[in-house]
N, C-alpha and C positions, 0 to 999 in steps of 0.2 A: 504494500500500500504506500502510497506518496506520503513523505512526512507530512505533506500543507493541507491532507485531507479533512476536510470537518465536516462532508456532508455527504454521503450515497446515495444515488439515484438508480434503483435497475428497472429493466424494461423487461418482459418475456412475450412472445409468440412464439406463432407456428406458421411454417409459408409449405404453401402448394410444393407435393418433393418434383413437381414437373418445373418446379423455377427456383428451386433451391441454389442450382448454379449462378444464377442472376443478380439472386438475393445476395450470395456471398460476396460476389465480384462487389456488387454495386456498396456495401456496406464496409467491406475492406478498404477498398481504392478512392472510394467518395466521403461517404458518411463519415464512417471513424476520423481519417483525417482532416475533413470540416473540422468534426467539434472538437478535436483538440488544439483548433485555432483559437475556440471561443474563451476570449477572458474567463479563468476560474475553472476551465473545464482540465483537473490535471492529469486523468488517466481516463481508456476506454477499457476493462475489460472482458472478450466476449465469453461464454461457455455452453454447452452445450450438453443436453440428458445424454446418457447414450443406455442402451439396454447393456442386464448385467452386469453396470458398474458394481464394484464393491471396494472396501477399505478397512484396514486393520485398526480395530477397537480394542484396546488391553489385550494386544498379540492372536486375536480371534481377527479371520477374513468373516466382514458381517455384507449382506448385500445393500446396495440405496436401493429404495424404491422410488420411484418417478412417473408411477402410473397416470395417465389424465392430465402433468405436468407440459407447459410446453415446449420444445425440443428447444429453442434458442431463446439466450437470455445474454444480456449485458449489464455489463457495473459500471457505473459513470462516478466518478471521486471528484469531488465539488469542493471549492475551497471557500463558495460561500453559498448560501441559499438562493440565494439573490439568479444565480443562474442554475434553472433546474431545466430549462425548455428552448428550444432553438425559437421558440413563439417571445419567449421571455427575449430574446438575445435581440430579435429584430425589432419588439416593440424599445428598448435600451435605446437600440440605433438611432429609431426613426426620434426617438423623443415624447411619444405618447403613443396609444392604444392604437395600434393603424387600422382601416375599415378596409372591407374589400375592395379590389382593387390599385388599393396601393402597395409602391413595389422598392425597394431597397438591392443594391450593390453589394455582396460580398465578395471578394475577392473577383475570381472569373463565375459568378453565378449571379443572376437575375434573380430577385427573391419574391414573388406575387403575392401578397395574403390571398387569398381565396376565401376563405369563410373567417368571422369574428362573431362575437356576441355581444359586444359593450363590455364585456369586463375579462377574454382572453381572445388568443389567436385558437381557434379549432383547426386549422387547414392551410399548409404552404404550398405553393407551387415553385418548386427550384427547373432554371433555366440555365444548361452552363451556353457562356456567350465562347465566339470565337476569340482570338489575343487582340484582331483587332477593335472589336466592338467593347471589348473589355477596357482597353488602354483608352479606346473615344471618352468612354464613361465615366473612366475614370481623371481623365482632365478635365472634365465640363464640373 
């Protein structure tokens, strides 16, 4: 665990095993390394059920059970509360509660809220830009 840990965040699902590929790529190479851009965000890590597992208890092999669990989980180490949600991070940015259709710059991504309710963000839409519409955007 990160010394500057103070706060844990996990997530769990389960994704279609027909896109499981998809899932992993796009959360590897995308997700995870977004949010360990985001202020405060100091570690991701992921884990997974698997059938069978087991682990030695007072030198006895005892099995997990993980029935109805769901296969993929992550641990988010938070160094404050303050950023628990990439909703939380864009409303930061923007400087107040943004309402649908408004849209925020990270890095090389286009960030849309898509759905709000007056008091969270429910629903983002990430757009990654090309280098050069990213760099336009980023001088304006």
């Amino acid at each position: 665990m990160h010394p500057k840990t103070r706060y844990v965040f996990t997530a769990s699902l389960d994704v279609d095993p027909a896109k499981e590929d998809l899932f992993n790529e796009l959360y590897d190479t995308e997700h995870v390394p977004f949010l360990l851009q985001v202020p405060g965000v100091l570690a991701v890590t992921r884990v997974t059920t698997e059938p069978d597992a087991c682990m030695r208890i007072d030198g006895q092999k005892k099995a997990l059970v993980a029935e109805r669990e769901p296969k993929y989980s992550a641990i988010y180490e938070l160094e404050s509360a303050d950023v628990s949600t990439i909703g939380g991070y864009v409303t930061h940015l923007l400087g107040h509660l943004p309402k649908p259709g408004e849209h925020v710059q990270i890095d090389n991504y286009l960030v849309t809220i898509s759905q709000s309710d007056g008091r969270s963000v429910q629903q983002l839409h990430f757009r990654k830009l090309d280098e050069a519409a990213a760099k336009k955007s980023d001088a304006i």
